[in-house]
VEXLOGU-507586 format. One record per residue (C-alpha): x, y, z. Coordinates in pm, whole numbers, plus 32768, in hexadecimal, padded with zeros to 4 digits. Each point is the difference from the previous one (the first is absolute). Example, Ala and Ser with C-alpha at 12.3 -4.5 7.8 and 13.67 -1.06 7.14 Angstrom:
REM VEXLOGU-507586
84CE7E3E830C808981587FBE
***
This chain:
REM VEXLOGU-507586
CA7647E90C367F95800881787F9381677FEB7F417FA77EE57F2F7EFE80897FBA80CB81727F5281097EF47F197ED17F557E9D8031800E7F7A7EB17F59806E7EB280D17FA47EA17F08805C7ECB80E680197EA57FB77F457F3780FE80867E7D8063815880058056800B817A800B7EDA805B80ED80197EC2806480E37EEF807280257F0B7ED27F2B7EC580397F9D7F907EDC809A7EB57F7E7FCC80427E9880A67ECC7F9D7EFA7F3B80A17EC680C77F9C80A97FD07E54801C7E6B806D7EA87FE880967F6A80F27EBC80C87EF37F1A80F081147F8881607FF27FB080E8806C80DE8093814280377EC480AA7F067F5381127FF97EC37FB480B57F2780FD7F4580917FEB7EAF800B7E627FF17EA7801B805B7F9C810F7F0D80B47F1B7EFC7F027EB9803E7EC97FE27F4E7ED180B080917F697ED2809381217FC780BD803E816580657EC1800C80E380467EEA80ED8184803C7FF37FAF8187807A7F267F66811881117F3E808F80F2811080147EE180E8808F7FBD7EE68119814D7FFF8032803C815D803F7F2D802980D280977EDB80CC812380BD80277F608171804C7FA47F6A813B81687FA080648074814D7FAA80FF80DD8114803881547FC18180805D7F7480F8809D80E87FA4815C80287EF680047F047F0980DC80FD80F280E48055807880457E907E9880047F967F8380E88147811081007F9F7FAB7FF17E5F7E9E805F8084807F80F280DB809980D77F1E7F027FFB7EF680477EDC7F267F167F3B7F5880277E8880117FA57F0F7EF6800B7E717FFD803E7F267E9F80247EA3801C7FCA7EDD7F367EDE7F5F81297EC180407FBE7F898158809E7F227F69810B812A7F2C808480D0812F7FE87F2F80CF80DB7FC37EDC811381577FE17FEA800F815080487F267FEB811980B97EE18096813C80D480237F4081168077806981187F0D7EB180177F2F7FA5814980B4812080B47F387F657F6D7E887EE980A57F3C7F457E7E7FAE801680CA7E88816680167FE780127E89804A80577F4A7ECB7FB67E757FB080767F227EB87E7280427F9F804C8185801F812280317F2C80EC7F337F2F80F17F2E80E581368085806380FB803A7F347F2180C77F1B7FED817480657E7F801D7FDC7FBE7FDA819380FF811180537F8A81047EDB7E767F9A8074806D8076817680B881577FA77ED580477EF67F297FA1815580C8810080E4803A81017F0081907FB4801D81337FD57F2280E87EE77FC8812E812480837F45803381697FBC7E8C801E80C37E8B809C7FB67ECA7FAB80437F07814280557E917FDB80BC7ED1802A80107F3A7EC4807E807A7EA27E8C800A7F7C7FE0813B8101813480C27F917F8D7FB87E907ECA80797FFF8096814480D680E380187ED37F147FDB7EE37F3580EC80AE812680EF80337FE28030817181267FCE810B80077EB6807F804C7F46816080697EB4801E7FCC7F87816D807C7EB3803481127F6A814580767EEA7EF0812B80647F2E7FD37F0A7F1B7EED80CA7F6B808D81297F597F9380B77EB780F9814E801F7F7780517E947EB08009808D801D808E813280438178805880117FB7819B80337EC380967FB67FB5818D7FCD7ED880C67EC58056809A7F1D811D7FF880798048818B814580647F477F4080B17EE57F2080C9813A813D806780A180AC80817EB77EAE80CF7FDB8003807F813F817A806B7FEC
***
């Protein structure tokens, strides 16, 4: 499986948690929107009637970008990305923020140099993860198939979506209390570990 992903030309990452250090408290931002808990942000709100939709989409934006200012970059997360870029990879972003938080995010953690501001993809650019449209929309984009590309990420949303759109996926994530092996064709704890299996 290694060998296969060293030859992968097409690089989708998730961004909070996997780009990222996780600091979100989702919990809170659902009990300060009035949601229940444990939901699905985006599809509770796409489920309340339009008139409620509007303001309940404005909180969550304020909220993000509360958070995309308290951002840290993930361990090794340059390094991987540096040596993707080095070899000729193209690197993609699809995230369930909104695409301007995603690229100040970006930004913040000082890796927006290595992302075409095209292949960055917001909720308002494609249909929220776990649907496959983001992913498909990027290799269309780069001219690439599903077999030469990886989805990155570090919820089950992220290896779903790399499955629906039948590309190898990566879970990154330190906590082994998070584990999809159905889902998931690698698994690493951080992307330091992922740069030095590509490097072997």
């Amino acid at each position: 499986m290694i060998e296969s992903i060293r030859k992968a030309g097409y690089w989708v990452f998730d961004l909070d948690g996997t780009l990222t250090h996780p600091v979100h408290d989702f919990e809170q931002i659902r009990s300060e929107l009035g949601l229940p808990a444990g939901c699905d942000i985006l599809a509770t709100i796409a489920e309340r009637p339009e008139s409620e939709q509007s303001e309940l989409n404005h909180q969550l934006d304020q909220w993000e970008y509360f958070y995309a200012d308290q951002v840290k970059p993930a361990i090794g997360v340059n390094e991987c990305l540096e040596f993707l870029k080095s070899q000729g990879c193209l690197l993609g972003i699809l995230t369930r923020n909104k695409r301007e938080v995603a690229l100040h995010c970006l930004e913040v953690i000082g890796v927006s140099h290595l992302f075409n501001s095209a292949a960055v993809l917001g909720r308002d650019d494609a249909l929220a993860k776990p649907d496959p449209q983001g992913v498909n929309l990027l290799l269309s984009q780069w001219g690439g198939r599903p077999d030469e590309a990886v989805m990155v990420g570090d919820f089950r949303y992220d290896l779903e979506v790399g499955r629906a759109a039948g590309v190898t996926t990566i879970h990154v994530d330190q906590r082994r209390d998070r584990e999809w092996p159905e889902l998931t064709d690698l698994r690493v704890g951080t992307l330091a570990e992922l740069n030095q299996l590509l490097r072997a």
